[in-house]
C-alpha positions in Angstrom: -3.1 21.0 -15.9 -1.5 17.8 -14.8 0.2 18.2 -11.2 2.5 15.3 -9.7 3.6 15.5 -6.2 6.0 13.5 -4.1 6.3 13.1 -0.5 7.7 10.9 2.3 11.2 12.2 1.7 13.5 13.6 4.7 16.6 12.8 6.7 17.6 9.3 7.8 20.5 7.3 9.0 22.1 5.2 6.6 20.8 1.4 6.9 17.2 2.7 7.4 14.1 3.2 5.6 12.2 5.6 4.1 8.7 5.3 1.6 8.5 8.2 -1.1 4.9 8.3 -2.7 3.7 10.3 -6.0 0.1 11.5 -6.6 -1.1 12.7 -9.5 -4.1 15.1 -10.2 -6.2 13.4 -12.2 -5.9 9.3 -13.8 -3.0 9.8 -15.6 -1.3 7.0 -14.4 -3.6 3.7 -16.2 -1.5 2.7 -19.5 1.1 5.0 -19.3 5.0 4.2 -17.2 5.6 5.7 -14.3 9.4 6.1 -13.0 11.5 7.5 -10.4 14.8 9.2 -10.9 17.0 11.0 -8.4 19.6 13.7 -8.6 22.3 14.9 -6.2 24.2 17.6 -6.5 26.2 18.3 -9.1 25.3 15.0 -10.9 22.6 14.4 -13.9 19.2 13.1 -13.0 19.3 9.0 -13.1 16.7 6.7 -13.3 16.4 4.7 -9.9 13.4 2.3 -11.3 10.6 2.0 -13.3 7.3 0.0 -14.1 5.0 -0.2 -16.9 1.2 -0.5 -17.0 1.9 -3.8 -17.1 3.6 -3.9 -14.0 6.9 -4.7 -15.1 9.5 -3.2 -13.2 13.5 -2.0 -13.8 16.2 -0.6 -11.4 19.3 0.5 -11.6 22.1 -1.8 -10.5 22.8 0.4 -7.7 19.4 -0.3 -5.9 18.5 -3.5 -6.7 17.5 -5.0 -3.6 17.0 -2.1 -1.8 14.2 -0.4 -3.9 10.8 -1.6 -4.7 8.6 0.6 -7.0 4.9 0.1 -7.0 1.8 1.5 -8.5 -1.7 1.9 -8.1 -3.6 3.3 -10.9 -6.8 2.9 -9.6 -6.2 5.8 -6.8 -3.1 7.3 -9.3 -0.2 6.8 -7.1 3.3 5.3 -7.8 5.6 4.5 -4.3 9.1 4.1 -4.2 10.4 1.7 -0.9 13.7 2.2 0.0 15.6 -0.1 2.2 19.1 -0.2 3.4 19.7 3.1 2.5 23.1 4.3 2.1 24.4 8.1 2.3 25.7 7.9 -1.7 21.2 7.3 -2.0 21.0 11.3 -0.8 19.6 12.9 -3.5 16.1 14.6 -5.0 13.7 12.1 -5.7 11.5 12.7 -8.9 8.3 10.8 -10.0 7.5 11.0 -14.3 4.9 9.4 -15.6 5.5 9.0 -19.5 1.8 8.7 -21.7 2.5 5.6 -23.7 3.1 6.8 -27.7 3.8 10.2 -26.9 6.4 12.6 -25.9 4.7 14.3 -23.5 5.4 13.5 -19.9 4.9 14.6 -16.4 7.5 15.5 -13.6 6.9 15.9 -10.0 8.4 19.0 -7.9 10.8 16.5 -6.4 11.4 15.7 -2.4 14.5 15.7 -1.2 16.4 12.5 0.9 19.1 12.6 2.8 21.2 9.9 4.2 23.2 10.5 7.3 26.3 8.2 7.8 
């Protein structure tokens, strides 16, 4: 059984920073897209970025330039650094890891972020 877990979520003031990270069991993460989505209450799960095994990345409009995702397959981690955080960014962070030519996938458990105005 494949577990994800997130951490480095928690309460900030807007304008600072916080570093979520996402650890996986076992090497799931070499050839296979890792991404982050949020949801806040009341609203559907988004996609806040995403990077392939290749290392290309994508982010949503509202956190480009604020939010870098990286990834490390070697130790099977994914981070998401978030800058310049704003209060409308308060939401539970997810990381999924989607295996490349299947429809299986992999969620997290989710941490939450709040940002204070």
């Amino acid at each position: 059984q494949v577990q994800l877990a997130e951490s480095g979520g928690g309460l900030v003031q807007a304008g600072g920073s916080l570093r979520l990270s996402c650890a996986a069991s076992r090497n799931i993460f070499s050839g296979n897209a890792v991404g982050w989505y949020r949801q806040a209450p009341g609203k559907q799960r988004e996609l806040v970025a995403s990077i392939t095994s290749g290392g290309t990345t994508n982010y949503a409009d509202s956190v480009k330039g604020r939010f870098t995702i990286s990834r490390d397959n070697a130790k099977s981690t994914a981070t998401l650094q978030m800058n310049s955080l704003k209060p409308e960014d308060t939401a539970v962070y997810y990381c999924k890891v989607q295996v490349r030519y299947s429809a299986t996938m992999y969620w997290g458990q989710g941490t939450q972020v709040t940002v204070s105005s």
